[in-house]
C-alpha positions as CSV (number, residue, x, y, z in Angstrom):
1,X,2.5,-0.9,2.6
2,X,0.5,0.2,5.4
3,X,2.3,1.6,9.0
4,X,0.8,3.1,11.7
5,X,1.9,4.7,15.0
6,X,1.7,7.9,17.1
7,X,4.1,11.0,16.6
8,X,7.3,11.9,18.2
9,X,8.8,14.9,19.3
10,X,7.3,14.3,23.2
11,X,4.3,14.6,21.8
12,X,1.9,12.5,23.2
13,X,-0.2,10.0,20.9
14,X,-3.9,10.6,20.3
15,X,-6.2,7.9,21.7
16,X,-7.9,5.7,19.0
17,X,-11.1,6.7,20.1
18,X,-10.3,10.1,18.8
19,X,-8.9,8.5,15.7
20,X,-12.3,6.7,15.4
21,X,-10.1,3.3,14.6
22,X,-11.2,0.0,16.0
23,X,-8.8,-2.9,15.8
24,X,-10.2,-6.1,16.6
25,X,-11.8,-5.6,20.3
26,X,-8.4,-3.5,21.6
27,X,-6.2,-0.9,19.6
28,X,-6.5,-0.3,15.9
29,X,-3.4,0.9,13.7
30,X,-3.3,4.6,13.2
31,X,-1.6,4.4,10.0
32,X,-0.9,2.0,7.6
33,X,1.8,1.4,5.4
34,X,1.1,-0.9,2.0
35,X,3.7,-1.4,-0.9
36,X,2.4,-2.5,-4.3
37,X,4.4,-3.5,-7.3
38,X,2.0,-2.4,-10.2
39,X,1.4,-1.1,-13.2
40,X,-0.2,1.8,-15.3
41,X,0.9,5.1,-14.8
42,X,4.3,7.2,-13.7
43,X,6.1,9.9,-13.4
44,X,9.3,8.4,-14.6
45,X,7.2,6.6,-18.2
46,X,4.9,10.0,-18.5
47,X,3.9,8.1,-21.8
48,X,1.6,6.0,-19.5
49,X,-0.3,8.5,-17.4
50,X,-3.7,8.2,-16.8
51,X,-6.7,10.3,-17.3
52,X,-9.8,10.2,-15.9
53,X,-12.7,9.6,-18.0
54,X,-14.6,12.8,-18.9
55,X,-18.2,12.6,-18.0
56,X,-18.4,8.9,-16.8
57,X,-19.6,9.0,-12.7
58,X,-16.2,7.5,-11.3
59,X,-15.9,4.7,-8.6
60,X,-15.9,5.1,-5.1
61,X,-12.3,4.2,-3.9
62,X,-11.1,4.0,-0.6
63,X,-8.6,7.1,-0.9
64,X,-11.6,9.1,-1.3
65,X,-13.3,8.0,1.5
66,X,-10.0,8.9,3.4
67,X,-9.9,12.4,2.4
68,X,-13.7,12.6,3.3
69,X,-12.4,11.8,6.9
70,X,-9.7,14.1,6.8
71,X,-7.3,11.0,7.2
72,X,-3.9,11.8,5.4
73,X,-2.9,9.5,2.3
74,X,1.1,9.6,1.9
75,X,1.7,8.4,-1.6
76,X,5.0,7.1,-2.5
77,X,6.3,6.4,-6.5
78,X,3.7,6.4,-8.9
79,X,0.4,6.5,-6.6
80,X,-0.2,10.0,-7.1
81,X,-0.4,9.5,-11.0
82,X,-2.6,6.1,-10.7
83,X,-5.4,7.6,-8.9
84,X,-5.0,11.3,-10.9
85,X,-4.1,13.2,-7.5
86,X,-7.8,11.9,-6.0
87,X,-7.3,11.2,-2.6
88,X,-3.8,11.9,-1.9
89,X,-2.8,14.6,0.4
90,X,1.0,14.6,0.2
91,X,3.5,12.9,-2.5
92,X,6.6,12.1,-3.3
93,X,7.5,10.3,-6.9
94,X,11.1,7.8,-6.9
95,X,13.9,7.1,-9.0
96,X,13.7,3.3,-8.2
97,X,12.5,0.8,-6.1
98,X,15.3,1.3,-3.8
99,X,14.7,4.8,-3.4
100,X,10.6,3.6,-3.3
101,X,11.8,1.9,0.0
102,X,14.0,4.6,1.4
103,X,11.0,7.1,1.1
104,X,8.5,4.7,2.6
105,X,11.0,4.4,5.8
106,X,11.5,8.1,5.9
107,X,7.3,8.5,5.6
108,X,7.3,5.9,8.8
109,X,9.8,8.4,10.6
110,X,7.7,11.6,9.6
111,X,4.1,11.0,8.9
112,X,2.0,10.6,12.2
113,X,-1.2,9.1,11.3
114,X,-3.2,7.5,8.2
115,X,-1.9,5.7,5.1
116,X,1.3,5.8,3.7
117,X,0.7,3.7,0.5
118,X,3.8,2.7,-1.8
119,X,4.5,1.6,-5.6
120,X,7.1,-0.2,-6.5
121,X,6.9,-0.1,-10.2
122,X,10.7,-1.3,-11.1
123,X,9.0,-5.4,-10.8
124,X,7.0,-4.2,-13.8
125,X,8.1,-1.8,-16.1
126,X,11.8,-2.5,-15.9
127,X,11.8,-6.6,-15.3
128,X,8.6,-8.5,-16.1
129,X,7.5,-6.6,-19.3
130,X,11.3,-6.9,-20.4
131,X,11.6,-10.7,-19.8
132,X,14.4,-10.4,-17.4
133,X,14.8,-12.6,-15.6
134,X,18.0,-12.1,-13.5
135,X,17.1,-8.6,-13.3
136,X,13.9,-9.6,-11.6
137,X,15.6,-11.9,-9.4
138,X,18.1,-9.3,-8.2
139,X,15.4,-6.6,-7.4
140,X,13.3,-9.2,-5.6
141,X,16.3,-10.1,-3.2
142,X,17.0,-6.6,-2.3
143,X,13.3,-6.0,-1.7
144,X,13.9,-9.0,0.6
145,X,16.9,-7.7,2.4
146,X,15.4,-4.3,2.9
147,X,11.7,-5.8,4.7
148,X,13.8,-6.3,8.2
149,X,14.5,-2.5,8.0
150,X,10.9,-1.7,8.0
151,X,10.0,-4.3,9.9
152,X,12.3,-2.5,12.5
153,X,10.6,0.6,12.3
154,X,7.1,-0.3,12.8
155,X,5.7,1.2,15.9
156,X,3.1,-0.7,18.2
157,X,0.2,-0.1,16.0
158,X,1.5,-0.3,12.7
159,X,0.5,-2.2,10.2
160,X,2.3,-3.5,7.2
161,X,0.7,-4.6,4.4
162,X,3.0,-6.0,1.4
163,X,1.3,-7.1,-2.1
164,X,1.0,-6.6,-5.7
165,X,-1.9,-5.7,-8.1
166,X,-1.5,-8.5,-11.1
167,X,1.2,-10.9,-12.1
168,X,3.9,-9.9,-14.6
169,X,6.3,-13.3,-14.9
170,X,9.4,-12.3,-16.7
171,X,10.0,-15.8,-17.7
172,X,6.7,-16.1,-19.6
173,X,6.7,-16.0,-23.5
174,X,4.7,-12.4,-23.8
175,X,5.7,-9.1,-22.4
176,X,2.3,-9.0,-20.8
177,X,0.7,-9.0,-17.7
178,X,0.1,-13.3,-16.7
179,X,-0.4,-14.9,-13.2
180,X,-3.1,-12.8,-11.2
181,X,-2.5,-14.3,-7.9
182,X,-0.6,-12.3,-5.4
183,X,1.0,-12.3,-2.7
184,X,-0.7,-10.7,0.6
185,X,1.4,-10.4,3.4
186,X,0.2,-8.7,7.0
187,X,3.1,-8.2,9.7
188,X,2.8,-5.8,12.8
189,X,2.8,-5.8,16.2
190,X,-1.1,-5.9,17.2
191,X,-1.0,-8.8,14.4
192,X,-1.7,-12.4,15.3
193,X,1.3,-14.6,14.3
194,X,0.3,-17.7,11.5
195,X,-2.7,-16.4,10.8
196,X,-4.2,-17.8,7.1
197,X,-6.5,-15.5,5.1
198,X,-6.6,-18.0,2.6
199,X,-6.9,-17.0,-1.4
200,X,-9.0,-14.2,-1.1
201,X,-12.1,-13.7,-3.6
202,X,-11.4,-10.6,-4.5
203,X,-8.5,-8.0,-4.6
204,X,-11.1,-5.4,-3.2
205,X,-11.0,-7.2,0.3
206,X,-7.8,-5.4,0.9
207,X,-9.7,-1.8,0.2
208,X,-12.2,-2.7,2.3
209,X,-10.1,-4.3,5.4
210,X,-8.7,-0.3,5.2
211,X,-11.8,1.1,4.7
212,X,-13.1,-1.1,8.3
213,X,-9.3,-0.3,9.9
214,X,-10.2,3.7,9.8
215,X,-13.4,3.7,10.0
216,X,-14.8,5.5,7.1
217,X,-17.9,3.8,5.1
218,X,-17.9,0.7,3.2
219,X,-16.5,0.2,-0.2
220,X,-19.2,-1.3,-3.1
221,X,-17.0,-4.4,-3.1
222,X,-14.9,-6.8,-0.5
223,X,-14.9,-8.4,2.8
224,X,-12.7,-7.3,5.4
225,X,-10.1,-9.7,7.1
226,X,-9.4,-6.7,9.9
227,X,-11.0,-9.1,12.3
228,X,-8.6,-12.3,11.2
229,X,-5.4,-10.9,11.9
């Protein structure tokens, strides 16, 4: 989940041409707020944490491209164990999805600029892996009823990005990981209503639509959409 906006406090907010941000030919988001039910690593399963790969060159990824800038990166849940710390200037690890949400709202009250990027790891771990169904069900309506709340608290250039990283059905037969299309859902203020970015060729494209929103250098992979919304 992506959300951007200026600080409060009387305060008053930095121009985007000092925040090198371009939004389509007018204002660009300042920070961005994306939520991502996902996999791999967490604080709460430490039996799943990740290690970086000793003496194999690592990828490029946008977070480090961020920190390069000096652009904060807010994770929230389990994105400071998936990407081993690299990139992430603050963090703060949740008990559960609804406590994923509750410090993704207090991040949109409190951090000023950059990206404030949230896991919501319950989908997986506790639901889809475990075939529960009802359980699934449950968690994906009170994701629902919680959306208006941050919806709310976007600020004129915010951007929120909602979407998941793989498909984890908890009807299927296996415990495993199944439909890979995802959801990708763009709301904010400076956002075109109805627009239709179509089934995207690549889950990088969302990378690189950040990577084009602040300004920092191109990703090896993706398009950008920033100009289609």
């Amino acid at each position: 989940m992506t959300i951007g906006g200026s600080g409060g406090g009387g305060v008053p907010p930095r121009s985007n041409s000092e925040r090198g941000i371009h939004f389509r030919a007018s204002e660009s988001p300042s920070r961005v707020f994306v939520v991502v039910s996902a996999r791999m690593a967490s604080s709460r399963y430490p039996g799943k944490a990740v290690a970086p790969l000793a003496g194999r060159p690592l990828l490029v990824v946008l977070l480090d491209r961020m920190a390069a800038a000096r652009l904060p990166v807010f994770g929230v849940g389990k994105i400071e164990d998936i990407f081993t710390g690299r990139g992430v200037s603050a963090a703060v690890h949740t008990k559960s999805d609804a406590d994923g949400v509750d410090q993704t709202l207090k991040a949109m009250r409190e951090v000023d600029r950059g990206l404030v990027f949230t896991n919501l790891v319950d989908f997986d771990t506790l639901y889809g892996h475990r075939n529960d169904v009802p359980g699934y069900a449950a968690n994906l309506e009170a994701l629902d009823a919680r959306i208006p709340d941050i919806v709310r608290a976007l600020r004129e250039d915010d951007v929120l990005m909602l979407t998941a990283d793989h498909g984890c059905d908890p009807a299927d037969a296996s415990t495993d990981h199944t439909r890979e299309h995802v959801p990708l859902l763009v709301r904010g203020p400076a956002v075109r209503p109805g627009r239709d970015l179509g089934v995207r060729s690549t889950f990088a494209d969302l990378g690189q639509t950040l990577a084009d929103n602040f300004g920092v250098a191109p990703l090896p992979a993706g398009t950008s959409f920033l100009r289609d919304l």
